[in-house]
VMD Tcl script that draws the C-alpha trace (Angstrom):
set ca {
  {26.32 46.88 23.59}
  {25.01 43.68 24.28}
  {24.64 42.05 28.00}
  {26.22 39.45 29.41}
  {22.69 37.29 29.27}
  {22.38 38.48 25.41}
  {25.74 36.96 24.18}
  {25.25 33.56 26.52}
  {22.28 32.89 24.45}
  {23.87 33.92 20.84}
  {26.33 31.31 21.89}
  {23.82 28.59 22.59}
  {21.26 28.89 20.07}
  {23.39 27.43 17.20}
  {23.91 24.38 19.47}
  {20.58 24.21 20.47}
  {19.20 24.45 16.83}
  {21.42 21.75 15.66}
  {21.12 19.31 18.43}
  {17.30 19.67 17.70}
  {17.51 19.34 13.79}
  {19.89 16.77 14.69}
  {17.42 14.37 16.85}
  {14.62 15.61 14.23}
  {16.67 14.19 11.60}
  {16.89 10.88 13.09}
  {13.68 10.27 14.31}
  {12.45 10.85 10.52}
  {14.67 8.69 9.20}
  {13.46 5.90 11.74}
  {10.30 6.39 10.71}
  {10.61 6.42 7.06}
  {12.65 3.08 7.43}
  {10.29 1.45 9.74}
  {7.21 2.49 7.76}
  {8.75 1.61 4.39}
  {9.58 -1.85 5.59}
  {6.31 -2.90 7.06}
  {4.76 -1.62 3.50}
  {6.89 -3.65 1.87}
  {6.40 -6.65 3.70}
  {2.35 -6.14 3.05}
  {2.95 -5.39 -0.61}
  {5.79 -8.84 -1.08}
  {2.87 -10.46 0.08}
  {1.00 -8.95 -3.02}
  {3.89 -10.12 -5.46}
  {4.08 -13.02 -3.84}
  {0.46 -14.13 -4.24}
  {-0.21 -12.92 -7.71}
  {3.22 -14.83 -8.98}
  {1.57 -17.99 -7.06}
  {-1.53 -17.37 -8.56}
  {-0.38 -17.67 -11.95}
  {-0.65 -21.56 -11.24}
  {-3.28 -21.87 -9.57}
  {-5.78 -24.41 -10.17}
  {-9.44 -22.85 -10.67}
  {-12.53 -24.28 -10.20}
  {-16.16 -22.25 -11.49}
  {-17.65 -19.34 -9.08}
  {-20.79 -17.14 -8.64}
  {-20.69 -13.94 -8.61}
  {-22.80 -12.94 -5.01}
  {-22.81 -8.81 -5.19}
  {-20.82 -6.33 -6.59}
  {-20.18 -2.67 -5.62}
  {-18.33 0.06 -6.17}
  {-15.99 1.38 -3.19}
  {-15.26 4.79 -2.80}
  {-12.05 5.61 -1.04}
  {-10.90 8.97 0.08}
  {-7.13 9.73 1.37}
  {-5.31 12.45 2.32}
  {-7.61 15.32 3.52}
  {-4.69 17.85 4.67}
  {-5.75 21.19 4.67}
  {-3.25 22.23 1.59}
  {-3.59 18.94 -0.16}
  {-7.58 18.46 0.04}
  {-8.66 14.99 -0.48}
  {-8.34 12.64 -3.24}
  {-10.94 10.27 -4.32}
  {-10.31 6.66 -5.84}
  {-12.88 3.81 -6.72}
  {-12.39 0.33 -6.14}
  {-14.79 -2.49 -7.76}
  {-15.92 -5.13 -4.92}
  {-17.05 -8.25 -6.12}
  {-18.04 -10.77 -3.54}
  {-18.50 -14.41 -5.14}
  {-18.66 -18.13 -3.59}
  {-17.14 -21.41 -5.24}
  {-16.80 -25.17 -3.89}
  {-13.44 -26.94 -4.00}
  {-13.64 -30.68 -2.62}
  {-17.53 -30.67 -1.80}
  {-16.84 -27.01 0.42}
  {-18.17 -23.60 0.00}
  {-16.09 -20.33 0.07}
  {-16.31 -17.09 -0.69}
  {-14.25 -14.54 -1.72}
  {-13.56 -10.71 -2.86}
  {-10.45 -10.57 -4.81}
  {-10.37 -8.98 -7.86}
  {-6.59 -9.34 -8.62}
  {-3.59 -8.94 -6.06}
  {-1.72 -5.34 -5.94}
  {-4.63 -4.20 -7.92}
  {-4.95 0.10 -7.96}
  {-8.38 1.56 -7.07}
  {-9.41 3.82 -9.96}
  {-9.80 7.43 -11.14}
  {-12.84 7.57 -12.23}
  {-15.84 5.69 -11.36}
  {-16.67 4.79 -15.29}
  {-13.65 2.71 -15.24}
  {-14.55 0.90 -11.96}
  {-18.14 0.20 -13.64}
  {-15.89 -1.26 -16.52}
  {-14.98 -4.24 -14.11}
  {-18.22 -4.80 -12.56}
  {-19.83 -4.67 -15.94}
  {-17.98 -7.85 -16.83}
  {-19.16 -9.44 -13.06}
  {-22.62 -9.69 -13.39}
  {-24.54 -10.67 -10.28}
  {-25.81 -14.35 -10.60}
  {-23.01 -15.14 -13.60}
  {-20.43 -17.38 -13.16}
  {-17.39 -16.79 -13.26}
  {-13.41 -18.62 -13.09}
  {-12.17 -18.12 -9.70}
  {-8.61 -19.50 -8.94}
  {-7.91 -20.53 -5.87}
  {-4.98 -22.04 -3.68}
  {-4.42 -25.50 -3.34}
  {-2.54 -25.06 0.03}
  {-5.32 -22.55 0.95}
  {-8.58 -22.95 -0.61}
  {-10.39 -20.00 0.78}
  {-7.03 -17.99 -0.85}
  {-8.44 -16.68 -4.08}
  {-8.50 -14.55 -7.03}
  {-10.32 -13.19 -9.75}
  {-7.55 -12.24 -12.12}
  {-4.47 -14.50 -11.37}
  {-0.79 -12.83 -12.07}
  {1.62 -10.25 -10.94}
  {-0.52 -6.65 -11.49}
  {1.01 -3.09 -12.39}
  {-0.28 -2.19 -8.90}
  {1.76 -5.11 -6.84}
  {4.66 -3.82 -8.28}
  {4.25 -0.03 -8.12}
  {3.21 -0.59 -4.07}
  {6.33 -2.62 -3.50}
  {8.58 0.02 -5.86}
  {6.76 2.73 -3.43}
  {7.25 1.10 0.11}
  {11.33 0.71 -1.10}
  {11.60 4.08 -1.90}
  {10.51 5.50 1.85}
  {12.86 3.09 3.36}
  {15.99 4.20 0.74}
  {15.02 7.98 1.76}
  {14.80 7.09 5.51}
  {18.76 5.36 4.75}
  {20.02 8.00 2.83}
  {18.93 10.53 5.64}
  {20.16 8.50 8.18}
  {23.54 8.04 6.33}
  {23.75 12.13 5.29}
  {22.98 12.44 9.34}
  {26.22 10.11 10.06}
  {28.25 11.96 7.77}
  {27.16 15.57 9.16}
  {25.65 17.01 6.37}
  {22.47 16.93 8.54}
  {23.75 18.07 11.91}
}
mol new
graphics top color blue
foreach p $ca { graphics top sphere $p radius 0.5 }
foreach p [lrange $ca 0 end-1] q [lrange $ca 1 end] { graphics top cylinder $p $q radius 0.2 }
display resetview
């Protein structure tokens, strides 16, 4: 037979589990909103420069030094660590009679898989070479290697959406009690 203390606490625990998972539920859904939009906000800014670009004047660069990046993320115990290489190439170019300098390959771009396709991009950047660099009027020291919209802008944007849509529909499934 169970004790007076014994049934107060079968009664409470399903409260206090879903008034928990409840809060839990929210908070995530905060933070996948809030995350999602300032990622989207950095990666419009990718769109939005590589679109501009497009029709940009350019004016003839050097390239200064070039390097391959490498980038590690994640590092969770389960997950391990992924590895991605980016190509850096730092050039200088004059527009009215001024020097700038820049490190832009293209806007949105992706690091890469494999270093042999990094050393692809710096193969065609020599050191010492010149090289087309397009740059803003409105912004001279804006500029950019490859001009255009890039797969990467676009999959960065499509990415940032998604973790606010999942951070609404929790929110909303929350609301409706399917969450509580």
């Amino acid at each position: 037979m169970k004790s007076k203390k014994n049934r107060a606490w079968t009664r409470a625990q399903p409260y206090l589990f879903t008034s928990r998972f409840s809060y839990a539920a929210e908070l995530v859904a905060i933070i996948f909103v809030i995350i999602g939009l300032i990622w989207s906000v950095l990666h419009i800014g990718y769109i939005w420069n590589g679109i501009a670009s497009s029709s940009w004047p350019n004016t003839q660069g050097t390239v200064i030094h070039t390097k391959i990046k490498r980038v590690t993320s994640g590092g969770g115990v389960r997950t391990g660590s992924s590895v991605s290489f980016k190509p850096v190439i730092d050039y200088s170019y004059f527009v009215a009679q001024e020097e700038y300098f820049g490190n832009c390959y293209a806007f949105g771009m992706l690091n890469y898989k494999s270093v042999d396709d990094a050393q692809k991009i710096i193969d065609s950047f020599p050191v010492n070479s010149k090289t087309t660099v397009y740059y803003s009027q409105m912004a001279p020291q804006k500029s950019v290697l490859k001009p255009g919209l890039t797969g990467g802008a676009i999959y960065k944007l499509c990415f940032s959406i998604a973790f606010v849509l999942v951070g609404i529909i929790l929110f909303v499934l929350k609301k409706l009690k399917f969450l509580s």
